[in-house]
C-alpha positions, -999 to +999 in steps of 0.1 A: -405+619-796-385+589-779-405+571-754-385+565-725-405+538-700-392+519-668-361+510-670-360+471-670-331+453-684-336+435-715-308+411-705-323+378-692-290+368-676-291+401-652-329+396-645-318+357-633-289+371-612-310+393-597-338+368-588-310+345-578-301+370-551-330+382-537-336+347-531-305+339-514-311+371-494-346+357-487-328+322-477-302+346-452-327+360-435-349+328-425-315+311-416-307+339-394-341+336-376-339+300-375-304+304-360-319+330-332-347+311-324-330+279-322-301+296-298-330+307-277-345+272-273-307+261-263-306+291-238-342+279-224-336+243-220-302+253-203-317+275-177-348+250-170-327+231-147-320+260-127-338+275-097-353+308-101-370+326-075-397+355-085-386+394-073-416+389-049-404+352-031-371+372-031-376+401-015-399+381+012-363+362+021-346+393+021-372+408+046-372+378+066-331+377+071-335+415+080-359+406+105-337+380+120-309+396+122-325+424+141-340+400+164-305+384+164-288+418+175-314+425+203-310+390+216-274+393+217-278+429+234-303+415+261-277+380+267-249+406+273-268+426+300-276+394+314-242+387+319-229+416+330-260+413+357-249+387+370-209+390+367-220+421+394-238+399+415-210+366+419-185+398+427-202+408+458 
């Protein structure tokens, strides 16, 4: 009865090709990584020199120019009724 085991290739050149290639696989993959992280270190020290505000600092701003500009509007409605007031009164 033939024995028929694993099937491994009893040439050494294939088995050295394929050694050759998982390494340069392995050697693609850690230049890849190194290429990502190195591109996010760019992209950090890029951005540093910017100015970032948080979400909250942000939407404190916005609620303060809401708040200004209503106070704005009001003030502008209460210096038109004062001049209307007294456009009545230098007209009598």
């Amino acid at each position: 009865m033939p024995h028929f085991g694993p099937m491994q290739s009893e040439n050494p050149l294939i088995a050295d090709f394929a050694k050759l290639m998982n390494a340069a696989a392995g050697t693609l993959a850690g230049m890849g990584r190194e290429a990502r992280d190195g591109a996010r270190e760019r992209m950090r020290e890029a951005m540093g020199g910017l100015d970032f505000v948080s979400r909250e600092e942000f939407d404190a701003v916005k609620a303060m120019a809401a708040k200004a500009r209503e106070e704005c509007e009001a003030l502008k409605a209460r210096l038109e009724a004062l001049e209307k007031a007294a456009g009545a009164k230098t007209k009598k």
